[in-house]
ChimeraX commands (.cxc) that place a marker at each C-alpha (Angstrom):
marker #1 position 0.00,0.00,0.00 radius 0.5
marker #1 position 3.12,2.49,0.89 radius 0.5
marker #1 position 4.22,1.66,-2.66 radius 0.5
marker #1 position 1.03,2.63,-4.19 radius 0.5
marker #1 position 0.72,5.67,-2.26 radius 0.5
marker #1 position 4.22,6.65,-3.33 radius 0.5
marker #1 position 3.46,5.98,-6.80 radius 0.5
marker #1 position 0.60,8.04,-7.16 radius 0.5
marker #1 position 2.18,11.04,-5.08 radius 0.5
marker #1 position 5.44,10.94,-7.34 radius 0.5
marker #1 position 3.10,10.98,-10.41 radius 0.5
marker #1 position 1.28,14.08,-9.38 radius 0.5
marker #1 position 4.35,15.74,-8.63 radius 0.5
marker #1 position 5.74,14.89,-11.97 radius 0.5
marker #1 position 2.41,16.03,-13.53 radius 0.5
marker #1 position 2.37,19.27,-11.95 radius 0.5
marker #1 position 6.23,20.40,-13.15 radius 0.5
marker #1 position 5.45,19.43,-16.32 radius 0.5
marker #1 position 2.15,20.83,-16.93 radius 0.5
marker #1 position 2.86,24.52,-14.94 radius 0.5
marker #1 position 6.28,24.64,-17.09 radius 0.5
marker #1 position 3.94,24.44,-20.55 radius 0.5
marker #1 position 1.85,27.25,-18.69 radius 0.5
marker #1 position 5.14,29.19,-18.16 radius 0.5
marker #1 position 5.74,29.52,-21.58 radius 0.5
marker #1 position 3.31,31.87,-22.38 radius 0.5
marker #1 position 3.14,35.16,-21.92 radius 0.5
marker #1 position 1.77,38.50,-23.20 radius 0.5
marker #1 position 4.48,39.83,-25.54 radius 0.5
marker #1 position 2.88,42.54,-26.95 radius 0.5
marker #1 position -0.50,45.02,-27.21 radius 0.5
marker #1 position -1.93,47.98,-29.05 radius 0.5
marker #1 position -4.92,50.25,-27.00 radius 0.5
marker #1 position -4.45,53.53,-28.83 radius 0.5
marker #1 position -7.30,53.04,-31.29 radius 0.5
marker #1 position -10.76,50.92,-32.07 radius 0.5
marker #1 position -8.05,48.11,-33.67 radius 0.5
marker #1 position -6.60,46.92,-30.14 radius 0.5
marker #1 position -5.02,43.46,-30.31 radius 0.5
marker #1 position -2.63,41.40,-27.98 radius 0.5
marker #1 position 0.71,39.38,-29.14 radius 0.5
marker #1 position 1.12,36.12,-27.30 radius 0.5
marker #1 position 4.44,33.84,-27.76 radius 0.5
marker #1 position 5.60,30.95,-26.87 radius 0.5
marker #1 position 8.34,31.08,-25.71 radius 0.5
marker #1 position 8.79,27.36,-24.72 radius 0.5
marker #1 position 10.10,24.00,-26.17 radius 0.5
marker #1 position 7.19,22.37,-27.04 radius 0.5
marker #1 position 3.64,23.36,-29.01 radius 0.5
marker #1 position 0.56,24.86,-26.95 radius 0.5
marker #1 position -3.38,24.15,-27.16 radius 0.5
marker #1 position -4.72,28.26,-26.80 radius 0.5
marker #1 position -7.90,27.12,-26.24 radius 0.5
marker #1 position -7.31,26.30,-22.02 radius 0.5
marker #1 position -6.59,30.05,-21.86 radius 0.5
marker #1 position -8.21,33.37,-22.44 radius 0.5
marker #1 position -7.58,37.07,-22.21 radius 0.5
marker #1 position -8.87,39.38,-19.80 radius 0.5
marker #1 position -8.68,43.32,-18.33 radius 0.5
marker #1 position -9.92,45.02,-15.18 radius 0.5
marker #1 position -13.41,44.29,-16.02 radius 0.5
marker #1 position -15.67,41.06,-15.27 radius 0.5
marker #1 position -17.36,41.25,-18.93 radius 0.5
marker #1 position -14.13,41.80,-20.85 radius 0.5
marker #1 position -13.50,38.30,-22.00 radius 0.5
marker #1 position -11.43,36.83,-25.40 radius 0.5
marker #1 position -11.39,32.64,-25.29 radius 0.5
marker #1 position -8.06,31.89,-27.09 radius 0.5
marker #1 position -8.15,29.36,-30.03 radius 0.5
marker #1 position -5.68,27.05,-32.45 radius 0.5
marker #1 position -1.91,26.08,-31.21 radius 0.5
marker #1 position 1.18,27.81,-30.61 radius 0.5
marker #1 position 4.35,26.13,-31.88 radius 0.5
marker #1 position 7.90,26.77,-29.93 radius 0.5
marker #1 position 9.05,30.54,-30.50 radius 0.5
marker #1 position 6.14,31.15,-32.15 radius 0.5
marker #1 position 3.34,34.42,-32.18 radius 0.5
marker #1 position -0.16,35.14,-32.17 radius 0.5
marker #1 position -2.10,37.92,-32.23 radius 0.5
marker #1 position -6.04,38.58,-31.48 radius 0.5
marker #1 position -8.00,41.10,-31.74 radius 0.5
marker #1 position -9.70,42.73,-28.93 radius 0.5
marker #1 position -11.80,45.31,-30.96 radius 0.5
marker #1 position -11.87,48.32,-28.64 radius 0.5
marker #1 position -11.55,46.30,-25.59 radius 0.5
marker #1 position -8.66,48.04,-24.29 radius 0.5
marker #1 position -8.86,51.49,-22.11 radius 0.5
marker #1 position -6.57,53.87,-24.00 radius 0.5
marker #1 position -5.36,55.79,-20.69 radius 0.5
marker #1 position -4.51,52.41,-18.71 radius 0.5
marker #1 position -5.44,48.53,-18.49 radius 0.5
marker #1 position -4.67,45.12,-16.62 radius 0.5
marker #1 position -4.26,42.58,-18.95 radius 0.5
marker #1 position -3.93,39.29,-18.40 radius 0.5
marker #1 position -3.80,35.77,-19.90 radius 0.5
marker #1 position -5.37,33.38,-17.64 radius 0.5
marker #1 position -6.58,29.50,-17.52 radius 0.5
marker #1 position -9.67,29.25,-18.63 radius 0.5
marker #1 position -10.32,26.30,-16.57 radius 0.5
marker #1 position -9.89,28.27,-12.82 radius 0.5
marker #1 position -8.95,32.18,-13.84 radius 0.5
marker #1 position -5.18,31.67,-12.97 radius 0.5
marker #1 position -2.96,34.02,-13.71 radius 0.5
marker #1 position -0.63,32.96,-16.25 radius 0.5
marker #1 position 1.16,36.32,-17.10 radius 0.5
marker #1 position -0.31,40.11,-17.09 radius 0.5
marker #1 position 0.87,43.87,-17.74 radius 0.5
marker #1 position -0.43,46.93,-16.32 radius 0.5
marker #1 position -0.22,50.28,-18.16 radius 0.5
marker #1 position -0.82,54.04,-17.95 radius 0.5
marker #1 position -2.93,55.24,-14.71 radius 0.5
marker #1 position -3.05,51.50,-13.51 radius 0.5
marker #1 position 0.51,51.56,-13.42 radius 0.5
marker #1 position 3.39,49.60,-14.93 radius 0.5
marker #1 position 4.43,50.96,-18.25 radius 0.5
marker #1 position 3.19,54.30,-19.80 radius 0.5
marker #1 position 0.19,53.94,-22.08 radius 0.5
marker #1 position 1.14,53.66,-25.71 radius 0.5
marker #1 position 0.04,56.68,-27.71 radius 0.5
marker #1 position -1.66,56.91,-30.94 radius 0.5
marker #1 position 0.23,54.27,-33.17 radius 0.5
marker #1 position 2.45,52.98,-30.80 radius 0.5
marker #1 position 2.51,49.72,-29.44 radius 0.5
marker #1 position 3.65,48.24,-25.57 radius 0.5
marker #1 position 5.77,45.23,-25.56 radius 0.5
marker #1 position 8.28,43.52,-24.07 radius 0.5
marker #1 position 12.10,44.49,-25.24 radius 0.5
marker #1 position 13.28,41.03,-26.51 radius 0.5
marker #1 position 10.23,38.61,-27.31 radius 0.5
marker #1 position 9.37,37.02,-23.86 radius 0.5
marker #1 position 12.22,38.81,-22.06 radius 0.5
marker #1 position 11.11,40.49,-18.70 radius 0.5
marker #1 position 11.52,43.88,-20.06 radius 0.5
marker #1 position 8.56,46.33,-21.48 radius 0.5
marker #1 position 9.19,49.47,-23.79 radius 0.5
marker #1 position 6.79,51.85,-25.81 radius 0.5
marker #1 position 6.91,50.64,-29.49 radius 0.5
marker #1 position 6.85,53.77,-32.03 radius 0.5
marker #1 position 5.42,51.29,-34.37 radius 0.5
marker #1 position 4.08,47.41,-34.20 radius 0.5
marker #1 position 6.93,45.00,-33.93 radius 0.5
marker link #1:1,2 radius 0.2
marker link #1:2,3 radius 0.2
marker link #1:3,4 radius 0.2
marker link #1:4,5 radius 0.2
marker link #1:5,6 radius 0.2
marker link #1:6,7 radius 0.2
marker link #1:7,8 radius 0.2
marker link #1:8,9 radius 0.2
marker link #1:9,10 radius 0.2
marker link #1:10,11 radius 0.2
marker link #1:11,12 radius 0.2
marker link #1:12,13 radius 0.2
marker link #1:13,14 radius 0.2
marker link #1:14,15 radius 0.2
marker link #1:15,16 radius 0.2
marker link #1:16,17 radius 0.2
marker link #1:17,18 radius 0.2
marker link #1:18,19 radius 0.2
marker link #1:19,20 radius 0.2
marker link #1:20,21 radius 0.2
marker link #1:21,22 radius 0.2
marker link #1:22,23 radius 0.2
marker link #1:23,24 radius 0.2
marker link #1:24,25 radius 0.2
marker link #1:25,26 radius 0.2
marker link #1:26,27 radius 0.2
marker link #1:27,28 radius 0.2
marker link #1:28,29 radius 0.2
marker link #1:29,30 radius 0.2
marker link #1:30,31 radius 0.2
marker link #1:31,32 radius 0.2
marker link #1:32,33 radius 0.2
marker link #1:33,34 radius 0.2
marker link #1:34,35 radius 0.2
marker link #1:35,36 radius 0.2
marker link #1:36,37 radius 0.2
marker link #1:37,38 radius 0.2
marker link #1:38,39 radius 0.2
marker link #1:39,40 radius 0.2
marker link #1:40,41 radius 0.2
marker link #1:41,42 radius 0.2
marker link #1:42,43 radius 0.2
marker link #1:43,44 radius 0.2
marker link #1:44,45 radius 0.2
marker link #1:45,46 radius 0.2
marker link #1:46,47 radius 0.2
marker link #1:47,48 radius 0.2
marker link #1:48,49 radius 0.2
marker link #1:49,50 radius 0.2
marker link #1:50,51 radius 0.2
marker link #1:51,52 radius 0.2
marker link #1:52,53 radius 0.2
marker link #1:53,54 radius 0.2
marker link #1:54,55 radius 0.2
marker link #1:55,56 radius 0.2
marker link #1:56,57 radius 0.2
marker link #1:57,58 radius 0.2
marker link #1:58,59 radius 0.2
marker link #1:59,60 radius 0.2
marker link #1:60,61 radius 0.2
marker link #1:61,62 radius 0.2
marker link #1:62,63 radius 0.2
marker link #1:63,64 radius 0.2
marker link #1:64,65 radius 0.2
marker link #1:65,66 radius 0.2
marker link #1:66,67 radius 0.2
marker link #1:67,68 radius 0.2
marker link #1:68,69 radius 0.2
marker link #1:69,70 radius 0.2
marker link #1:70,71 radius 0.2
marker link #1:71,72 radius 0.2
marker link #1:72,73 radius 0.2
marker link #1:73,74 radius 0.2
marker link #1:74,75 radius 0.2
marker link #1:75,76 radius 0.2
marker link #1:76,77 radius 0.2
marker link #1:77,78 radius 0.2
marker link #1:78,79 radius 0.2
marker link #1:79,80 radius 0.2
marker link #1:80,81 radius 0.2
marker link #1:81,82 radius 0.2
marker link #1:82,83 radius 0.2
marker link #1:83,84 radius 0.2
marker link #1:84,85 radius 0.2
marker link #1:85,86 radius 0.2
marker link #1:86,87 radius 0.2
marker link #1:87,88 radius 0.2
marker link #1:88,89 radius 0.2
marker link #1:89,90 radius 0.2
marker link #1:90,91 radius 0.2
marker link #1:91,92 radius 0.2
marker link #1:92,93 radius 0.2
marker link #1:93,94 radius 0.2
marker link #1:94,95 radius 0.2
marker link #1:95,96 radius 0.2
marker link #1:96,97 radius 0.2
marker link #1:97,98 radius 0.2
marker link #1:98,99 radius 0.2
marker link #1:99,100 radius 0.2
marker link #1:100,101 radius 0.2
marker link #1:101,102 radius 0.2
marker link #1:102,103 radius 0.2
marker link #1:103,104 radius 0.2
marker link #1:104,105 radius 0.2
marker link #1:105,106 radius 0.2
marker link #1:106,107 radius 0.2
marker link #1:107,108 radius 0.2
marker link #1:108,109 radius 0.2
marker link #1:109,110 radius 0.2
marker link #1:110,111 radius 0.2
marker link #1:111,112 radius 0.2
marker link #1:112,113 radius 0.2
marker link #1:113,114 radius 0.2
marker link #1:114,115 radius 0.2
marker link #1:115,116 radius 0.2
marker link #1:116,117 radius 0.2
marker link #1:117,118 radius 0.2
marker link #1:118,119 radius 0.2
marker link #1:119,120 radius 0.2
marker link #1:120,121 radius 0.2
marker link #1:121,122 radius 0.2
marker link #1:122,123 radius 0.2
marker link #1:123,124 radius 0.2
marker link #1:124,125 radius 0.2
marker link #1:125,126 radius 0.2
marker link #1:126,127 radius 0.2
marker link #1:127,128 radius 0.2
marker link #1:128,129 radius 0.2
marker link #1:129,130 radius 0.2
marker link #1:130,131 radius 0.2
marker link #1:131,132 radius 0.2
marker link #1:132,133 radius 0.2
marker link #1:133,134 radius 0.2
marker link #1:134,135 radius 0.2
marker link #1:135,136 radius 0.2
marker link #1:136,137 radius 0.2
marker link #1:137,138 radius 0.2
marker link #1:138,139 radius 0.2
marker link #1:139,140 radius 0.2
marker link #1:140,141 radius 0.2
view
C-alpha cells in the first residue's frame, strides 16, 4: 500500500512540473490600445507546441473576455484582436486558464501603473520577445 501511495504522489508531482512549465511559456508579448483596432501578441516562448484554447484574455473588467483558439508552436506568435476592448489611458491585462482564472502572465499600463500607455500608433511590448523587459513601441513590432 506504501508503494502505491508513493506511486501516485510521485506521479502528481511529476504532472504538476510538467504541466505549470507548458503554462510558463506563455506570456503577453505585446499590445496595441491607442485606437478601435486593439489586439494582444502572445508567444511561446517554450520547447514544445501549446493548445490556446485552455486560456483566455482578460482586463480590469468582469465582462471583458477573449477565449483563445488554435496552437502555438515553440518561438512562435499570435495575435487577437480585442476590438476596442482596451482602455486607451490604462489597463490590466492578463492571460489566464480558462479552466480556474489563474494568472498565467499580465501587464499593467498608464494610470493603472506599470508601463506608460502607448500613444496613438504605438505599441507596448516587451524588449526582446518574452524577455522580462517592457518598452513603448513607435510602431508594431
Amino acid at each position: 500500500m506504501k508503494k502505491q501511495v508513493f506511486a501516485l504522489v510521485w506521479f502528481l508531482c511529476l504532472l504538476q512540473i510538467n504541466t505549470s512549465s507548458i503554462f510558463a511559456a506563455l506570456v503577453i508579448n505585446e499590445f496595441s490600445s491607442s485606437d478601435s483596432s486593439d489586439w494582444i501578441e502572445i508567444y511561446n516562448s517554450g520547447t514544445e507546441a501549446v493548445d490556446l484554447s485552455l486560456y483566455r484574455i482578460r482586463d480590469l473588467t468582469l465582462n471583458n473576455k477573449l477565449d483563445l483558439s488554435g496552437s502555438l508552436p515553440p518561438s512562435g506568435f499570435s495575435s487577437f484582436d480585442w476590438s476596442n476592448k482596451l482602455n486607451n489611458a490604462g489597463d490590466l491585462i492578463k492571460l489566464v486558464l480558462a479552466s480556474d482564472e489563474s494568472i498565467v502572465d499580465q501587464i499593467t499600463y498608464g494610470d493603472q501603473g506599470g508601463l506608460t500607455a502607448p500613444a496613438s500608433a504605438q505599441t507596448g511590448g516587451r524588449e526582446t520577445d518574452g524577455s522580462s523587459s517592457w518598452v513603448i513601441f513607435t510602431a508594431a513590432s
